[in-house]
Each structure stands twice: as structure tokens, then as C-alpha cells.
C-alpha positions in Angstrom: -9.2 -1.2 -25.6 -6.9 2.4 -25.3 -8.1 2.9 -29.1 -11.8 2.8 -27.8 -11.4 4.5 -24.9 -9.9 7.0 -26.6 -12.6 7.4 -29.4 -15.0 7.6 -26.7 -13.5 10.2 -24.7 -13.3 12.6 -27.7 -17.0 11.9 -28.5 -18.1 12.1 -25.3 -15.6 14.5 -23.1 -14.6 13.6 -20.0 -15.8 15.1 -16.7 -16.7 14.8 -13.0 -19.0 12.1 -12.1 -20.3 14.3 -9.3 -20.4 18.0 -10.4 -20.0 17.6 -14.1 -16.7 19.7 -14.5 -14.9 18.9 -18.0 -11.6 17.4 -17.9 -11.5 15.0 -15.3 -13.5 12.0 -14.0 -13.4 12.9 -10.1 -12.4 16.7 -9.6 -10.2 17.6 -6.8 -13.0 19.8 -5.1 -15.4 17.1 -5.1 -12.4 14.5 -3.7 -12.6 16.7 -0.8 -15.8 16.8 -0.2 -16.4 13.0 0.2 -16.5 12.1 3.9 -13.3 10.6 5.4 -13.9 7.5 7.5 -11.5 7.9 11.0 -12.7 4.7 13.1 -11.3 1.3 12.4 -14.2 -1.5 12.7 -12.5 -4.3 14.7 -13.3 -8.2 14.5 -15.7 -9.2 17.2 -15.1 -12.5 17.1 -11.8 -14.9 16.4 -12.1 -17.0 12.6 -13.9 -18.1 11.0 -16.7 -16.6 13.2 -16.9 -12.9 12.2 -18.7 -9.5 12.9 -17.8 -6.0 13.5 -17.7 -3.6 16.0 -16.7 -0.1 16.8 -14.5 -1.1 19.8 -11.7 -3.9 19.7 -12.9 -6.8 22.0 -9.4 -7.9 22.6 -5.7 -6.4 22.8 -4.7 -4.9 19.3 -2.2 -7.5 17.9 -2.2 -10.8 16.3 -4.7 -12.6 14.1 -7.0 -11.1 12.0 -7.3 -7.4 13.8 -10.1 -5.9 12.0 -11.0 -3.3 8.7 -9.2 0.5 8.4 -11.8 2.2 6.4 -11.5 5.0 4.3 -14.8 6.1 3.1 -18.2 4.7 3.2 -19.7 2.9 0.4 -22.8 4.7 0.7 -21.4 7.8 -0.4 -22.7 8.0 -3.9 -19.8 9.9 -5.6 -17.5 6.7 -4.2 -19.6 4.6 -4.6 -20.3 5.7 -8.5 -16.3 5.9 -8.8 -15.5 2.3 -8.0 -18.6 1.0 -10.1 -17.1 2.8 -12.9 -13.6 1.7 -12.2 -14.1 -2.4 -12.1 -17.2 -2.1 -14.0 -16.9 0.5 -16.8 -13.0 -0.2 -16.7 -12.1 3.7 -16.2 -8.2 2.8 -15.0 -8.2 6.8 -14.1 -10.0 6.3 -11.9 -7.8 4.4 -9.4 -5.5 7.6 -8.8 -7.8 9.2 -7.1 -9.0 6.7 -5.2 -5.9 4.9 -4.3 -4.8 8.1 -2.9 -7.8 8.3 -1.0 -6.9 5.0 0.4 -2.7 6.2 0.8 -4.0 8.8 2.7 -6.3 7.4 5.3 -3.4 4.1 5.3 -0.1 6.2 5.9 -1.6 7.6 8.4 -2.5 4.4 10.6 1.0 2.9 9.4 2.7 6.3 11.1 0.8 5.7 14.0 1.7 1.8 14.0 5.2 1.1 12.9 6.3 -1.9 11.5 7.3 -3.6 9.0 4.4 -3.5 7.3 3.8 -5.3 3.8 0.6 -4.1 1.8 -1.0 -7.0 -0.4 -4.0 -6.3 -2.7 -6.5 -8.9 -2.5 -6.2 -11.0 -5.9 -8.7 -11.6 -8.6 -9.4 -15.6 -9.9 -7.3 -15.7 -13.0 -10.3 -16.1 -15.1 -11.9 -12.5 -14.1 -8.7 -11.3 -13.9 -8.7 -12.0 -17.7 -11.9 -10.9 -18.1 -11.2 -7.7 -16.4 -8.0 -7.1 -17.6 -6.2 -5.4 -14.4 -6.7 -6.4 -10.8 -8.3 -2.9 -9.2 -6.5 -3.8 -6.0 -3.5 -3.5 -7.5 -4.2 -0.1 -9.1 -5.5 1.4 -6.2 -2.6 0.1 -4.4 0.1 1.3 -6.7 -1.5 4.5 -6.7 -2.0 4.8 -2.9 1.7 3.9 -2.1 3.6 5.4 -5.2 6.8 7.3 -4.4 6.3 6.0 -0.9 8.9 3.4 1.0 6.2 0.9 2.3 6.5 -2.5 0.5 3.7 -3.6 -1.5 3.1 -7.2 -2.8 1.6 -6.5 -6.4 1.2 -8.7 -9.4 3.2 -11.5 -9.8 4.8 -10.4 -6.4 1.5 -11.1 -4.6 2.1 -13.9 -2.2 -1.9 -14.7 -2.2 -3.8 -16.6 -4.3 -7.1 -16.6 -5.4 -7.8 -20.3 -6.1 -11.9 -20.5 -6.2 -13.3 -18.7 -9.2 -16.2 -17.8 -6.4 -19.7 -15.8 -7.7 -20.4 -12.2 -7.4 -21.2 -10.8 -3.6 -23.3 -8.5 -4.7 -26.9 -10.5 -3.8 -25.7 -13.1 -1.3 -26.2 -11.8 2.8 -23.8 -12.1 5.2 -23.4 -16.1 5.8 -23.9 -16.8 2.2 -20.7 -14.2 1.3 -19.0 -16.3 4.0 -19.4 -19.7 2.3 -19.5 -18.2 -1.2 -15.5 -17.1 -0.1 -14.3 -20.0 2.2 -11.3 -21.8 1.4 -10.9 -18.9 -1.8 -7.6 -17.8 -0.9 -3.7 -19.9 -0.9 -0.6 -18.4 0.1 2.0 -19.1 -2.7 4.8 -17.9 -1.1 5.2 -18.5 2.5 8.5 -16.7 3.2 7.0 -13.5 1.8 4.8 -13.3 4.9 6.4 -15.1 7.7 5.8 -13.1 11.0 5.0 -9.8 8.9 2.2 -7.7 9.9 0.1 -7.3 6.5 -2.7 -4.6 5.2 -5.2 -6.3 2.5 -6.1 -3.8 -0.2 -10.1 -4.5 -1.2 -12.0 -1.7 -3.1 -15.2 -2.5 -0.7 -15.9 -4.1 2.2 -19.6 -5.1 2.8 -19.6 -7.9 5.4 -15.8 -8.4 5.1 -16.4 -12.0 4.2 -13.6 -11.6 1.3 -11.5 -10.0 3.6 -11.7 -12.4 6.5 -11.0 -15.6 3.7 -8.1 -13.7 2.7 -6.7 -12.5 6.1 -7.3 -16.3 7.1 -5.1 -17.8 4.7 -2.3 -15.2 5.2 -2.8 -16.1 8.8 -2.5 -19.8 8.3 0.4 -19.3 6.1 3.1 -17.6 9.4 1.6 -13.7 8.9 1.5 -12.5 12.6 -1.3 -10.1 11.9 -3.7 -8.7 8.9 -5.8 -5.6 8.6 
């Protein structure tokens, strides 16, 4: 796979999927020009019923508390960049996203502290095959590298993905609900007793994987998930 990727970046040279500069996939002066996200979209509702909103409808604390985002999906450079990450398996991708994501994340962890554990959401072991790398866990490593805030990663990664479930992409709302329910074990209890926990996802649609995930971290003793 690095022999062909390599063959294909000398045929075809590298550059920015947005303003077509050579040398890099995502240049730094486009990075900056994607539009930071600066709300957090709290949980409306307790689980398993879920929506979002704007405003928190209860104390901040406990449970599942809601999504921190970092960009929007419909920007079309970020948008482009994750397709090609997961899709088109451009690993190089992940640096400059995941710091995206350290950025927008350090700062709500500065503004909370705790002991906070960061745990990428996991792929089923059969796409995680197929795939070959988890793009959780590169974005993570990535958004947290050189930092001191634990991360969960690999092999470390106390949550399970147990359900080889089908692709999001065309299902609405309750059908991404049900497609995800039950997807998610906790493998290692201890990990995650009374911590406060950030889930890493690349997107977040209706944040029915999310919710499946934060709901079996939740079951297993976390004391809250974002």
C-alpha cells in the first residue's frame, strides 16, 4: 500500500484539495480559512431519546452532555478532506485535521478541567481490516500529540465495537439510531470508572453513533461523555 501510494504521488503530485498548491494535500492558508465551529450542541433529551439543541436543557454534568464541534460538515474543503482520508485512505491527511480537532478540544478541556480521558470511537474489526487504520485514532494521535491529556487508542481503547453495523450514509435519523443500537461494549471497565470522557468521531450527522457509544461508556461507570 506505501509502494502504491508512493508511485502515485510521483505520477500524479500532490497538492491542495482546495486551492491546488503543489506539495501538500490541505495547505496551511486554506486550513485557516475553514470556519471554526465555537458552540457546543447539547443533548435535548436523556438516552436513548436524542436531539440537539443550541442551549443545554439541563445542568452541565453527568450522562451523556452533548457534541463539541469543530467544523461543519458542509464546509466542502472538510468535508472533501475526511472523504479522502477514510475513503481514498490519504493517512496525511489526519494531521491536519486532528489538529483541527486538538485545537477546538484543548481549548474546552482548559476551560473544563478534569481528568479527562479521550477515546476514539472504534471501527468493527472487519472494516477495521478492510480499512486498515481506525481514522479516530489518527485524528486523535494527531490532535493530542506532545500534549499530557490521556488518550485511549488502539489496543488501549476500552470500547468496543461489537455490531459490524451498515453504512450511515443513506439511513435518516431513527434508522441511524437502530442501525447503531446495542454497537458499542466496554472491555475494560476500570479504564473508565467515574472518568469524564471525549469520543473522537470524524462526523457527526444525527450523532446516533455517538449517542451508542457515549451509552455504553455510560453504562459501563463513566460519569460523563462528550
Amino acid at each position: 500500500m506505501k509502494l502504491l501510494r508512493f508511485l502515485l504521488d510521483a505520477i500524479f503530485p500532490i497538492s491542495c484539495l482546495s486551492c491546488k498548491t503543489n506539495g501538500t494535500y490541505l495547505c496551511a492558508a486554506c486550513i485557516k480559512q475553514i470556519p471554526r465551529e465555537t458552540g457546543i450542541l447539547y443533548s435535548s433529551n436523556s438516552i436513548p431519546s436524542f436531539s440537539m439543541t443550541k442551549k443545554s436543557p439541563r445542568p452541565y454534568g453527568g450522562g451523556f452532555c452533548g457534541i463539541i464541534p469543530t467544523v461543519s460538515y458542509k464546509n466542502t474543503v472538510a468535508q472533501k478532506a475526511i472523504h479522502l482520508l477514510k475513503y481514498s485512505r490519504i493517512r496525511a491527511l489526519a494531521k491536519p485535521l486532528g489538529e483541527l480537532l486538538g485545537e477546538r478540544v484543548t481549548q474546552f478541556i482548559r476551560a473544563n478541567p478534569k481528568n479527562w480521558l479521550i477515546v476514539p470511537v472504534p471501527l468493527h474489526a472487519r472494516k477495521l481490516r478492510s480499512r486498515g487504520f481506525n481514522q479516530n485514532d489518527l485524528l486523535a494521535e494527531a490532535a493530542f500529540a506532545g500534549s499530557n491529556i490521556s488518550i485511549a487508542i488502539k489496543k488501549q481503547n476500552p470500547l468496543k465495537r461489537i455490531r459490524d453495523t451498515k453504512s450511515q450514509t443513506e439511513l435518516n435519523g431513527t434508522k441511524r439510531l437502530l442501525n447503531v443500537k446495542n454497537s458499542f461494549a466496554v472491555t475494560n471497565i476500570g479504564a473508565i470508572q467515574g472518568r469524564s470522557i471525549i469520543l473522537i468521531d470524524d462526523v457527526a450527522t444525527t450523532g446516533a453513533t455517538i449517542l451508542s457509544a457515549g451509552n455504553a461508556l455510560i453504562d459501563g461507570g463513566a460519569s460523563e461523555v462528550w
